[in-house]
SENU-241901 format. One line per field, with one value per residue: x, y, z of N, C-alpha, C in turn; residue number from 1; residue in three letters. Coordinates in Angstrom, 2 decimals, m for minus. Example, Ala and Ser with C-alpha at 12.3 -4.5 7.8 and 13.67 -1.06 7.14 Angstrom:
<zazas>
n.px = (13.19:12.85)
n.py = (m5.69:m2.25)
n.pz = (7.80:7.08)
ca.px = (12.30:13.67)
ca.py = (m4.50:m1.06)
ca.pz = (7.80:7.14)
c.px = (13.20:12.90)
c.py = (m3.30:0.03)
c.pz = (7.80:7.87)
resi = (1:2)
resn = (ala:ser)
</zazas>
This chain:
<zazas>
n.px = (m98.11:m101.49:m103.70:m106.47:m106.24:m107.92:m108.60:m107.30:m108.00:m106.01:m104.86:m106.15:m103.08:m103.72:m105.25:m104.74:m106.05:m108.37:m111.50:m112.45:m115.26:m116.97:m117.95:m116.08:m117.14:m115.93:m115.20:m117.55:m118.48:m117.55:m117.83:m120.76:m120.29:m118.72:m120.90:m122.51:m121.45:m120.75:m123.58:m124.60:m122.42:m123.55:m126.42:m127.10:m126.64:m128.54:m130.98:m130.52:m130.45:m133.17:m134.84:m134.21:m135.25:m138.09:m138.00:m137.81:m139.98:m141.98:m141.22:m142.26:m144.78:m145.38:m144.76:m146.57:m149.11:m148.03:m148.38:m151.29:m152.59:m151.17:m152.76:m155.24:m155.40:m154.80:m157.32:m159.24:m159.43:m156.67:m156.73:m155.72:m156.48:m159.48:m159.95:m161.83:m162.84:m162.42:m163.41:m163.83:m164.86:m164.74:m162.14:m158.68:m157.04:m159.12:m159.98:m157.82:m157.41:m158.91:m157.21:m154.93:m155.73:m158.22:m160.07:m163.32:m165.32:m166.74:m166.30:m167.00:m164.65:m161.49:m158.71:m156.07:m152.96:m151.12:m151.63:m150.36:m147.40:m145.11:m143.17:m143.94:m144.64:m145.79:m146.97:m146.55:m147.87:m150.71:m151.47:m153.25:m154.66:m154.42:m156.94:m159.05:m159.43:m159.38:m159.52:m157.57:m156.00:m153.31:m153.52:m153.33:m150.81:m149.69:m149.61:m151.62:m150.29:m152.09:m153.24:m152.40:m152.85:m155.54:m156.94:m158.68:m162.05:m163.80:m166.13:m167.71:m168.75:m167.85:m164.61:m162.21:m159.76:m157.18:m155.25:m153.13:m151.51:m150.96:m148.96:m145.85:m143.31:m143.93:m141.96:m140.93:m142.68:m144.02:m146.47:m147.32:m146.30:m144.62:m146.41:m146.33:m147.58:m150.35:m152.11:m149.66:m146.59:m145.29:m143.24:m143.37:m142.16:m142.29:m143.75:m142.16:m143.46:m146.09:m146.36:m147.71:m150.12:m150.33:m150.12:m152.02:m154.83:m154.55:m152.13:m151.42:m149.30:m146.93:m143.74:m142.58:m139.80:m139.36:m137.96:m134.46:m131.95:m133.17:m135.21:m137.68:m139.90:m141.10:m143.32:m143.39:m144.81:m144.24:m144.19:m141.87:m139.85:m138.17:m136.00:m135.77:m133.81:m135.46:m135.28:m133.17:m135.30:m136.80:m135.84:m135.23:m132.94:m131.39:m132.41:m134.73:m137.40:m139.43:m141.11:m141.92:m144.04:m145.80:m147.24:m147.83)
n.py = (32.42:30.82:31.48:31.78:29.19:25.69:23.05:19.63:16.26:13.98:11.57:8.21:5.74:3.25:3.18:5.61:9.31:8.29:8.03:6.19:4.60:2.52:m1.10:m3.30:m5.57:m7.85:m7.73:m7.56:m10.15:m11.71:m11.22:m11.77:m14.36:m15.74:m15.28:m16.67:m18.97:m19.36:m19.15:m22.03:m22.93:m22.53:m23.36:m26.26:m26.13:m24.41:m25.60:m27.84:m26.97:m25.88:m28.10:m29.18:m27.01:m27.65:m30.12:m29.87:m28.38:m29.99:m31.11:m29.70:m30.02:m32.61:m32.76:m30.90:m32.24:m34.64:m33.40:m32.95:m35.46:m36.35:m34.50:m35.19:m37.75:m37.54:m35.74:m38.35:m40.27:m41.60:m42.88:m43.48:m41.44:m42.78:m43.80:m44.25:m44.19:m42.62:m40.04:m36.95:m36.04:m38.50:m39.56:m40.38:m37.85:m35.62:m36.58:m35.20:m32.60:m30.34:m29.48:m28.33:m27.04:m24.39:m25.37:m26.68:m28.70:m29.14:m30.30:m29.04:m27.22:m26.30:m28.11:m27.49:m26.57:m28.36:m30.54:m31.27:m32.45:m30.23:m30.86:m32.79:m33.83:m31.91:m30.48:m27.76:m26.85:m26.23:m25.11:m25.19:m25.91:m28.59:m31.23:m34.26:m35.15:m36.00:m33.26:m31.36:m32.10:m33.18:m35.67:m37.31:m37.00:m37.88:m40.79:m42.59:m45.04:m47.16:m49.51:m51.48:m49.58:m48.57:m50.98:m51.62:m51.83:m50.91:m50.46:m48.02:m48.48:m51.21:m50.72:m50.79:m48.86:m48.64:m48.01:m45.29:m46.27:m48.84:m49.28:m49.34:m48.37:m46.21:m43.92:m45.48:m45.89:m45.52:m43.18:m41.20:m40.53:m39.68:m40.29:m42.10:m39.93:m40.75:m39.69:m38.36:m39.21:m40.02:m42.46:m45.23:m47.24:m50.24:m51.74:m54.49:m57.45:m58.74:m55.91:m54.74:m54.41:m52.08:m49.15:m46.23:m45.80:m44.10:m45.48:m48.15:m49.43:m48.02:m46.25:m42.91:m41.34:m38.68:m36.73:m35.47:m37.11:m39.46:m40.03:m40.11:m38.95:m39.03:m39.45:m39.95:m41.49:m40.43:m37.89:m37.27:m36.18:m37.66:m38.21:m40.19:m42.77:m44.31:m46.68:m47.99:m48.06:m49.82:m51.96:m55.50:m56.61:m53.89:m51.07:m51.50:m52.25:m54.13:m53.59:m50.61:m50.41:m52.28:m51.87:m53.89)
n.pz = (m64.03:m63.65:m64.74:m67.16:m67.88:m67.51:m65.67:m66.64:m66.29:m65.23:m68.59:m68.89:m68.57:m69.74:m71.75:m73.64:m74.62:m73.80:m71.53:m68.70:m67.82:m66.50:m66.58:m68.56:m71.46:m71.43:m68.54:m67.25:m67.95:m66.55:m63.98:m64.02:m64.34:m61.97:m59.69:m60.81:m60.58:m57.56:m56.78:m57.92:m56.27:m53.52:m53.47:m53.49:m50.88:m49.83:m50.15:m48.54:m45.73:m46.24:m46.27:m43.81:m42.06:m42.64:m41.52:m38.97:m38.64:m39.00:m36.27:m34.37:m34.53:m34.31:m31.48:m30.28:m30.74:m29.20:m26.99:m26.86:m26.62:m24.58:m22.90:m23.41:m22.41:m19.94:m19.41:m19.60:m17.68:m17.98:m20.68:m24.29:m27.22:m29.16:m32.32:m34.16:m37.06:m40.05:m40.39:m39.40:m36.84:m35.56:m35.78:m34.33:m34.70:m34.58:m32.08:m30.58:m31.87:m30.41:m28.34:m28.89:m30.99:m32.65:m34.09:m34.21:m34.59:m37.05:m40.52:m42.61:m42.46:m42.13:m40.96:m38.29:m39.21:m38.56:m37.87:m40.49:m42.19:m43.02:m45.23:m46.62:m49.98:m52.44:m50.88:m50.93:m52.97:m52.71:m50.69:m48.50:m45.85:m43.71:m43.78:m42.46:m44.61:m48.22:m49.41:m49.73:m51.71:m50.91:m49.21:m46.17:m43.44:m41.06:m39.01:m36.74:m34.30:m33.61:m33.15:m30.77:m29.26:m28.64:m29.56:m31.74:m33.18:m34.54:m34.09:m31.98:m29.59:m28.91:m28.61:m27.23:m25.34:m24.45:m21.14:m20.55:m18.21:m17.93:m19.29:m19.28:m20.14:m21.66:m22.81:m25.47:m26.33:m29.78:m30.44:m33.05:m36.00:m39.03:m42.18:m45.65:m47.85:m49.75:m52.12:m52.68:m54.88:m53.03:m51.80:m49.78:m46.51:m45.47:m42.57:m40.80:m39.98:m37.82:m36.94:m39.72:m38.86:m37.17:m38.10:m38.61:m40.90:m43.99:m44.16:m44.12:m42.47:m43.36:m43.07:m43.63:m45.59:m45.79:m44.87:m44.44:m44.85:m45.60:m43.56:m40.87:m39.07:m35.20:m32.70:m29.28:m26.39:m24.09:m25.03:m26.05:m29.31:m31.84:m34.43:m37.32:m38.79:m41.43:m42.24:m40.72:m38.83:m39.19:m39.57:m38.63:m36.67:m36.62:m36.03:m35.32:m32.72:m31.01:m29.15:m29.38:m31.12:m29.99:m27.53:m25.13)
ca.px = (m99.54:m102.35:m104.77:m107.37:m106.15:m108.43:m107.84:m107.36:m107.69:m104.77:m105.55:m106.11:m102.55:m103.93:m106.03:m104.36:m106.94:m109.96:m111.98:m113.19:m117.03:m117.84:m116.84:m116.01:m118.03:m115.49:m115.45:m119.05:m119.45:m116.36:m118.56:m122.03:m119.84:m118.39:m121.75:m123.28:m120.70:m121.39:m125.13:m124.31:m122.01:m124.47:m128.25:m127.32:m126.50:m129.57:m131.92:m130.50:m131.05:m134.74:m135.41:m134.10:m135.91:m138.88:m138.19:m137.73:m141.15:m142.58:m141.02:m143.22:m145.97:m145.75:m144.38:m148.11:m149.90:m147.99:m148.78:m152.79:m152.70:m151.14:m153.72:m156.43:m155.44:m155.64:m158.78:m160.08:m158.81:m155.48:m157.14:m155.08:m157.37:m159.78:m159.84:m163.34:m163.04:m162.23:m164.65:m162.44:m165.30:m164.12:m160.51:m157.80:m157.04:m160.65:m160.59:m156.90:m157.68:m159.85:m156.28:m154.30:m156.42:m159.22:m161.17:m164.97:m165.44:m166.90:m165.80:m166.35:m163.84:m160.34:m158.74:m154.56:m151.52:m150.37:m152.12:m149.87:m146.20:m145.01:m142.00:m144.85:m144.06:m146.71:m147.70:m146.98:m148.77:m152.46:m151.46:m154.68:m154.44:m155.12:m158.45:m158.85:m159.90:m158.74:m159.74:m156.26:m154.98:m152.25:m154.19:m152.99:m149.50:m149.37:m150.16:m151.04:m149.73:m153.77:m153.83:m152.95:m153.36:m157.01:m157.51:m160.19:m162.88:m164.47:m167.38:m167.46:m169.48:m166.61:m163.45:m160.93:m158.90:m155.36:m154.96:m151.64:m150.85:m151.32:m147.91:m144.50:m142.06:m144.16:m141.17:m140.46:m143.31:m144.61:m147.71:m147.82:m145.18:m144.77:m146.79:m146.08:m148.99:m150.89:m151.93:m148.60:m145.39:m144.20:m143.01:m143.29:m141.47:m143.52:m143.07:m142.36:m144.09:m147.12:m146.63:m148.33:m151.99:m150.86:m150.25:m153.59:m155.47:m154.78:m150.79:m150.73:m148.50:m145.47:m143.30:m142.22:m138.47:m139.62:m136.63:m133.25:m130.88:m134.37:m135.84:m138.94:m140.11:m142.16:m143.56:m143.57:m145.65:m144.09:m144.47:m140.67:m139.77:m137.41:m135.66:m135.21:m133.34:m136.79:m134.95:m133.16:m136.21:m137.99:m135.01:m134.94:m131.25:m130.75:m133.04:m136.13:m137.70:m140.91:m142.09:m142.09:m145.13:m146.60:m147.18:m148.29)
ca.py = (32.57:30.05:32.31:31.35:27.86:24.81:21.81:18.59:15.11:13.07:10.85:6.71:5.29:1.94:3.47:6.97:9.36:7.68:8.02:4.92:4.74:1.71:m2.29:m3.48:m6.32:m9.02:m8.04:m7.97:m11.37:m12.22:m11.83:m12.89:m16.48:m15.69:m14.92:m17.81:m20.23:m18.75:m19.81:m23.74:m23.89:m22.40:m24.15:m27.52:m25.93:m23.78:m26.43:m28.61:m25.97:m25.67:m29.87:m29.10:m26.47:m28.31:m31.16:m29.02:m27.58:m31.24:m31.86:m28.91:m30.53:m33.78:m32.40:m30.60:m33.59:m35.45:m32.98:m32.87:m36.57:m36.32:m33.61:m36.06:m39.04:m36.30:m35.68:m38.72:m41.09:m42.40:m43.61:m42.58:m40.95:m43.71:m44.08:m45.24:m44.17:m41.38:m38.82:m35.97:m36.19:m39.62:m40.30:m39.62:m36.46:m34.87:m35.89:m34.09:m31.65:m29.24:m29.45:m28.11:m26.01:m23.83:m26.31:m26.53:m30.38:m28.93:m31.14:m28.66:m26.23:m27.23:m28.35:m26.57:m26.76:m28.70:m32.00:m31.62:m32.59:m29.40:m31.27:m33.85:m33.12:m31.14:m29.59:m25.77:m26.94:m25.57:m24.15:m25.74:m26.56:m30.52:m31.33:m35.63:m35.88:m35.56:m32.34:m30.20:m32.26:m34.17:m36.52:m37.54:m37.32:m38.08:m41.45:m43.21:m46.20:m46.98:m51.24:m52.08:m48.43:m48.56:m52.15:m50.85:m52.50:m50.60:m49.99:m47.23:m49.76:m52.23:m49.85:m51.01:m48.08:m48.99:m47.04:m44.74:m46.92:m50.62:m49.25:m49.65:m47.72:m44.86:m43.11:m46.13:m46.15:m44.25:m42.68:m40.54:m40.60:m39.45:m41.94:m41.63:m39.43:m41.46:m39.06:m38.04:m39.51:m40.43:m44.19:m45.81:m48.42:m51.05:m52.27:m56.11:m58.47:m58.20:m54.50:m54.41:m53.80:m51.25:m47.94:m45.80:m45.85:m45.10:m45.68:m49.26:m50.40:m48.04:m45.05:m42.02:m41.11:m37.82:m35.99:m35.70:m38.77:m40.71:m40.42:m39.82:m37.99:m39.70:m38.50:m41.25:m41.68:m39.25:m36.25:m36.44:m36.49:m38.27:m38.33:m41.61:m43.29:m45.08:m47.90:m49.01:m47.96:m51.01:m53.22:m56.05:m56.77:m52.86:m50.34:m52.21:m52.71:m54.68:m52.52:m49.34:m50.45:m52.97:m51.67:m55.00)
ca.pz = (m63.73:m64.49:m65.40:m68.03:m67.78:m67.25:m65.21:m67.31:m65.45:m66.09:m68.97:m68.61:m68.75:m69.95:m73.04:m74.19:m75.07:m73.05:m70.05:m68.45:m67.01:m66.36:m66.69:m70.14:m71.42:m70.51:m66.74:m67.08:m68.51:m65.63:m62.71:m64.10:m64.10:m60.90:m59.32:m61.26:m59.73:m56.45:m57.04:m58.00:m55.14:m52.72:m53.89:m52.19:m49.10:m49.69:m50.59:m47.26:m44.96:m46.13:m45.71:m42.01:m41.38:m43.00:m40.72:m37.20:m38.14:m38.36:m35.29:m33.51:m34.99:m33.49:m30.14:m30.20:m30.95:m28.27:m25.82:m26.93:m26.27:m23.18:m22.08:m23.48:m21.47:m18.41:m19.04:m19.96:m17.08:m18.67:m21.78:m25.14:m28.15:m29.74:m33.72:m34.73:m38.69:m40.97:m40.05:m38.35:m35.12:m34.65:m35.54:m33.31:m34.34:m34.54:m30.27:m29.98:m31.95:m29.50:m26.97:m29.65:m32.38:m32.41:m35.00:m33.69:m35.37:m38.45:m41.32:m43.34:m42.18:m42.00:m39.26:m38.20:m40.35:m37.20:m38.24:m41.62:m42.24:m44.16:m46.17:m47.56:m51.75:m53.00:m49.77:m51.27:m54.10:m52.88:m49.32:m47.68:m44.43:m43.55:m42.93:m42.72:m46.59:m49.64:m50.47:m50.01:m52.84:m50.91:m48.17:m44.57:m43.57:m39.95:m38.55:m35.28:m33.21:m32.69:m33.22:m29.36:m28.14:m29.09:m29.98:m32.33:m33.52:m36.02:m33.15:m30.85:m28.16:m28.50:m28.86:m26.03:m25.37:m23.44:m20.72:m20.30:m16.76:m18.24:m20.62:m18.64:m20.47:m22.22:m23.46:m26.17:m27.44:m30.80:m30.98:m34.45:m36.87:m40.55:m43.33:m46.73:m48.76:m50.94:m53.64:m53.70:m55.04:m51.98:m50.86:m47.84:m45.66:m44.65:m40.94:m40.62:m39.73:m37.32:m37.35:m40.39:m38.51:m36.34:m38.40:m38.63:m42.45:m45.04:m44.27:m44.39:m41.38:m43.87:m42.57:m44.48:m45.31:m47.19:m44.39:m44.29:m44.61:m45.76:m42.02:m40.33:m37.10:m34.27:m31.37:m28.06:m25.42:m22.90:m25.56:m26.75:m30.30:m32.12:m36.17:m37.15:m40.14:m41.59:m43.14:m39.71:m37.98:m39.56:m39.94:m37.44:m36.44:m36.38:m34.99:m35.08:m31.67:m31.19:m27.60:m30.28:m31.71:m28.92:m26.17:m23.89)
c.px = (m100.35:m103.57:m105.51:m107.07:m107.03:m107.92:m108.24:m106.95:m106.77:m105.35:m104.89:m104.48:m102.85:m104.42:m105.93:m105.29:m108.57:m110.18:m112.93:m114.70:m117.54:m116.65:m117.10:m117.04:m117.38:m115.49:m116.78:m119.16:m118.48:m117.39:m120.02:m121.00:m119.59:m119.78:m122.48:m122.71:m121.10:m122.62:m124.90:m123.92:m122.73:m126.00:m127.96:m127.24:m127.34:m130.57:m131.80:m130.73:m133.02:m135.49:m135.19:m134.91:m137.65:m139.11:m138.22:m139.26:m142.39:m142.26:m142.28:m144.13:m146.49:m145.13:m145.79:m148.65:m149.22:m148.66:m150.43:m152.96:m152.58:m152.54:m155.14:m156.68:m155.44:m156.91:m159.75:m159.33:m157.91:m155.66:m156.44:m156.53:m158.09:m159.54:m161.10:m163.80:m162.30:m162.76:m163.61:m163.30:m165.06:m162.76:m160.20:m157.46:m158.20:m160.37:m159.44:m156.61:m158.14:m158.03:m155.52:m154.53:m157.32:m160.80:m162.27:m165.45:m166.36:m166.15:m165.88:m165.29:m162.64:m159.73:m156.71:m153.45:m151.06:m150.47:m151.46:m148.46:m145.71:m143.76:m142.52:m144.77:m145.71:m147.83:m147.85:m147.72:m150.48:m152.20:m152.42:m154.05:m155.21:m156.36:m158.56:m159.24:m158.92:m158.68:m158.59:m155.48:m153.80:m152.00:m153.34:m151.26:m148.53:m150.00:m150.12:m151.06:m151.13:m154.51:m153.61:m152.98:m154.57:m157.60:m159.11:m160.53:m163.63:m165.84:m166.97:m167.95:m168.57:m165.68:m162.56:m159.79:m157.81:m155.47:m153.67:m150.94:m150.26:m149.72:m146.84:m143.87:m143.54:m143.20:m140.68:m141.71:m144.31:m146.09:m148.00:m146.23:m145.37:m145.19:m146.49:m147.61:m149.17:m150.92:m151.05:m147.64:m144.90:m144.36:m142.49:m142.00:m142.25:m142.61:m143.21:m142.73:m146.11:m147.98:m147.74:m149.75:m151.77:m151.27:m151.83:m153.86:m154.92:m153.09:m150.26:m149.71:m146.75:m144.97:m142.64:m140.47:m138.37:m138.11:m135.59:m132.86:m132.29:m134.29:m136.72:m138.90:m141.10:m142.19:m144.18:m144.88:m145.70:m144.06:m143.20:m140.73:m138.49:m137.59:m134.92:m134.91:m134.71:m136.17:m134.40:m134.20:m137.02:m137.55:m134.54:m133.17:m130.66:m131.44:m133.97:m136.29:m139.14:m141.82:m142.03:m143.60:m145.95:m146.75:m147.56:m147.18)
c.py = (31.55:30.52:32.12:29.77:26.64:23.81:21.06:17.53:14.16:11.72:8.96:6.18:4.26:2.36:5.07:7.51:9.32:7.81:7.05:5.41:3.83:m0.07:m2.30:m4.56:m7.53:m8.92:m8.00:m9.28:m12.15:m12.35:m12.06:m13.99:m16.50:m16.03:m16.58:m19.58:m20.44:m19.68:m21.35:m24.08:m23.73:m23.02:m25.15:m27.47:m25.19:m24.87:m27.52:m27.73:m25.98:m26.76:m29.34:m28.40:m27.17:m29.40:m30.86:m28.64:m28.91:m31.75:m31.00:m29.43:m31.53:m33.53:m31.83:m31.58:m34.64:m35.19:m32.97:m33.86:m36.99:m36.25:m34.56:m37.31:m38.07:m36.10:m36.99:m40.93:m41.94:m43.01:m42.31:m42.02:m42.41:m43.57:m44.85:m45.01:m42.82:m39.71:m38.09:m36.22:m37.57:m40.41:m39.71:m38.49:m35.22:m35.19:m35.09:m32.83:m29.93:m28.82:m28.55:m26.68:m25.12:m24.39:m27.16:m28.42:m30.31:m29.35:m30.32:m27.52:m27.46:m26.95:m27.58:m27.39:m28.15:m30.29:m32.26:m31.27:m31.20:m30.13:m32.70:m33.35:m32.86:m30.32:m28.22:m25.77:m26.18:m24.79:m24.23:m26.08:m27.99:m30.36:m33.28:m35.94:m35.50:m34.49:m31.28:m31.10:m33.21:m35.32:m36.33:m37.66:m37.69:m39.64:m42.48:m44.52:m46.62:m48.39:m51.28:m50.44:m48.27:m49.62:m51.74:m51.32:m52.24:m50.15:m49.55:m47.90:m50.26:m51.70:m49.97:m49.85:m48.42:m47.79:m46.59:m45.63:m47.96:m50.13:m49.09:m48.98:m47.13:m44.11:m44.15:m46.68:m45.09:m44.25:m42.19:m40.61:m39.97:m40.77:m41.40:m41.34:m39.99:m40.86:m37.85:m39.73:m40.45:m42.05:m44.28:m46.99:m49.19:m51.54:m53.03:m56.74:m57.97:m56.52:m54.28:m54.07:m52.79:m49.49:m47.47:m45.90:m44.45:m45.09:m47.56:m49.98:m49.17:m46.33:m43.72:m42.15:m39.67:m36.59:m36.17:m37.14:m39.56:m41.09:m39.88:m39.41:m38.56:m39.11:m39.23:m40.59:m41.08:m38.17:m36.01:m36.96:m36.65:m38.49:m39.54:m41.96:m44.55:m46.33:m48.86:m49.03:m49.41:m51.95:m54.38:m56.83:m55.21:m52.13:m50.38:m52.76:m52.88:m53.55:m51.07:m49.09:m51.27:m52.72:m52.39:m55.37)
c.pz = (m64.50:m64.64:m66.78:m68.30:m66.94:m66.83:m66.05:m66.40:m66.16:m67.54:m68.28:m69.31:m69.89:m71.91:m73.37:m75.06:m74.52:m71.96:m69.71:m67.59:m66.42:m66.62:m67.82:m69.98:m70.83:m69.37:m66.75:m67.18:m67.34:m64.35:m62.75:m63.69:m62.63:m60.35:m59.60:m60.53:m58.89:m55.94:m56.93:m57.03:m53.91:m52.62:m53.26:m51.18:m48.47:m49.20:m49.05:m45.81:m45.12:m46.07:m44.30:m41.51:m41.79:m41.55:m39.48:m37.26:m38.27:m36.98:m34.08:m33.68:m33.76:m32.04:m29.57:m30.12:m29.85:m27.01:m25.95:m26.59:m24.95:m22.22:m21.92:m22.96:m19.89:m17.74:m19.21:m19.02:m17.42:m20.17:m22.75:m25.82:m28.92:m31.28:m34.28:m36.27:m39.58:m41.02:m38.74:m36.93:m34.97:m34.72:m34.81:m33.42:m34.35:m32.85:m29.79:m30.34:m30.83:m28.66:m27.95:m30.78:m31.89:m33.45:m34.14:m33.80:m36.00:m39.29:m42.09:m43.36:m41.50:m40.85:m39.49:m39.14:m39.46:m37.30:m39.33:m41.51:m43.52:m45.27:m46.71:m49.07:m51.87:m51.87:m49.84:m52.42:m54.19:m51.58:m48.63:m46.19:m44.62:m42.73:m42.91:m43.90:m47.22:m50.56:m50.52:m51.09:m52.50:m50.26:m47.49:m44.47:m42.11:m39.63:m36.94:m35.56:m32.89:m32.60:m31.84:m28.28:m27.62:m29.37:m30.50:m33.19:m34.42:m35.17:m32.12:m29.51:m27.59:m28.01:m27.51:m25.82:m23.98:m22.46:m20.34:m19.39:m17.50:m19.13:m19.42:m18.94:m22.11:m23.22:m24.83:m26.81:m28.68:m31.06:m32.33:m34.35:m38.49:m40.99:m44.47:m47.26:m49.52:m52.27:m54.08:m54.47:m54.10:m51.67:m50.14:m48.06:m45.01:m43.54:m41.11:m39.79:m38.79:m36.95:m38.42:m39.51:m37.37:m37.03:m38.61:m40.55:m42.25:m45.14:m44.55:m43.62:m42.53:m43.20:m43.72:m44.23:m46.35:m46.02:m44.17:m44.46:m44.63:m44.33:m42.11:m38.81:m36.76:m33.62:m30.39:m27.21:m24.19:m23.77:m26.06:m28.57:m30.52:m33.76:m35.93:m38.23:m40.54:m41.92:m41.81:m38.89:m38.12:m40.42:m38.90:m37.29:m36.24:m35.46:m34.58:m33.92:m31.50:m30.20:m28.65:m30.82:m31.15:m27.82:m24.70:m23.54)
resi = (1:2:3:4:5:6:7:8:9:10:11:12:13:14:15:16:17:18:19:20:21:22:23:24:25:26:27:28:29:30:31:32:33:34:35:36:37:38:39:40:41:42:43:44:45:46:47:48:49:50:51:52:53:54:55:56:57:58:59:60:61:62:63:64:65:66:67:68:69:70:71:72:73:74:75:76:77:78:79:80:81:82:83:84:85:86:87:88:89:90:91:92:93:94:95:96:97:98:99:100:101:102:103:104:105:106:107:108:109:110:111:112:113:114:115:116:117:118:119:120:121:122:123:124:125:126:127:128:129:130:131:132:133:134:135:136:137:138:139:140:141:142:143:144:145:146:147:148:149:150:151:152:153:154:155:156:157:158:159:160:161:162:163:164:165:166:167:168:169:170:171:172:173:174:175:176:177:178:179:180:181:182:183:184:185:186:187:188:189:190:191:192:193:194:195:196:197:198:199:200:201:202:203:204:205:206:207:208:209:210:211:212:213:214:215:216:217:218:219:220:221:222:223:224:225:226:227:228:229:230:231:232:233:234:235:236:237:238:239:240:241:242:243:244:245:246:247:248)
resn = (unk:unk:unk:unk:unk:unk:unk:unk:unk:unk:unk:unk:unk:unk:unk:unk:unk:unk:unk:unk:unk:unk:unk:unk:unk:unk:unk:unk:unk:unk:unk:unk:unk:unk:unk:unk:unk:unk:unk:unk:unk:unk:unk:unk:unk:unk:unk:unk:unk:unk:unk:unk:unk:unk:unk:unk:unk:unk:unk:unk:unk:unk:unk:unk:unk:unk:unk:unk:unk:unk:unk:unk:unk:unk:unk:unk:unk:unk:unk:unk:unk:unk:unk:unk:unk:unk:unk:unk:unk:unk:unk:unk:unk:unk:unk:unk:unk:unk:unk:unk:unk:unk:unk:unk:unk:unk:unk:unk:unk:unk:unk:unk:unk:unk:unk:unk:unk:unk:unk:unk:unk:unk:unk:unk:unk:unk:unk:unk:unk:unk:unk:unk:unk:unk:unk:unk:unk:unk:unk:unk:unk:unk:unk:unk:unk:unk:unk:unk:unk:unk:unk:unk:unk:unk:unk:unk:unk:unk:unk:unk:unk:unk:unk:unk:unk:unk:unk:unk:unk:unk:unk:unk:unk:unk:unk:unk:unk:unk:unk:unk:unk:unk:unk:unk:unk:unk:unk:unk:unk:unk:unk:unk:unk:unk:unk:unk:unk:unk:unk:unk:unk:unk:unk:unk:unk:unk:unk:unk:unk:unk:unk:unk:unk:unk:unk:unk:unk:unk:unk:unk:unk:unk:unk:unk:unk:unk:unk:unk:unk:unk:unk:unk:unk:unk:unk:unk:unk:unk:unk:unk:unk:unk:unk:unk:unk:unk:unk:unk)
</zazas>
């Protein structure tokens, strides 16, 4: 009979005497490292994942902005967007704005994310939306194709705007592209030779390589977009093609 007898759980082989609870400190300090490894070998494959997706959500950008351009040579008998200064109601993206945004062309209210490259360095820095100044802290990060699109004169009177027809092959040529941000960090690629006078202010004729594999995203003349290695983009003997940026 086991009558007044208590069950006893077998004791711990390993440690006679003892009942385990828990990890010791060495398997503790075993898979912090583990874990920590883990971490190191995962962050670069983190960190490249979040440039890509960075750079896919510049590509929506300028896929918008191709299509507002479109819409605005639609409405505005084949003629692209003019460029007559700095002032959001008269650069190019203050007239493609309206197709695109819900921004009124109040300067002082900022104009859609949509006009800004999110993988520009210091773009989470204030979280502003782009307006055409300097006041979100990281200036302009889109620029147009607007020397023989616009042959622009600096006077709205003069201002020759190209019309969509007069262009032959549309699909080869770039309208907006990434520029490198001035008051950041970031350096450009200057385009050679006569290029230099087409990019829009304040880029300087240079292209960004702030994505992936040091490239940049454009957005043509039929509305497609395209990632481009910046360095052959604006290397003649490689991927450098003059009709990209001339459209006569």
């Amino acid at each position: 009979m086991n009558e007044g007898r208590t069950f006893q759980s077998p004791r711990n082989s390993c440690f006679p005497g003892r009942r385990r609870y828990g990890f010791t400190l060495m398997e503790l300090m075993i898979v912090i490292a583990i874990i920590a490894i883990l971490v190191i070998l995962l962050f670069p494959s983190v960190a490249k994942m979040r440039e890509r997706a960075l750079s896919a959500a510049c590509q929506q950008n300028l896929k918008k902005i191709g299509q507002g351009m479109i819409q605005y040579s639609t409405d505005n008998e084949g003629f692209f967007p003019p460029h007559w200064g700095g002032n959001p109601t008269l650069a190019w993206y203050g007239f493609v704005a309206p197709y695109i945004t819900d921004w009124d062309g109040d300067v002082s209210k900022p104009m859609n994310k949509v006009f800004f490259c999110p993988a520009t360095p210091g773009a989470s820095r204030t979280g502003k939306t782009y307006t055409s100044t300097y006041d979100n802290g990281v200036g302009q990060s889109y620029g147009y194709n607007y020397y023989f699109l616009t042959q622009n004169s600096g006077a709205q009177q003069a201002s020759h705007i190209r019309r969509t027809q007069a262009i032959r092959e549309l699909s080869k040529v770039v309208l907006v592209d990434d520029i490198p941000v001035i008051l950041s960090d970031e350096a450009g690629v200057v385009l050679p030779g006569f290029c230099g006078n087409y990019l829009q202010y304040p880029a300087l004729a240079q292209l960004s390589e702030r994505h992936p594999g040091k490239s940049c995203n454009l957005v043509f003349g039929d509305g497609h977009v395209e990632n481009r290695n910046t360095r052959r983009l604006v290397t003649p003997g490689e991927d450098f093609y003059y009709p990209n940026w001339d459209p006569r």
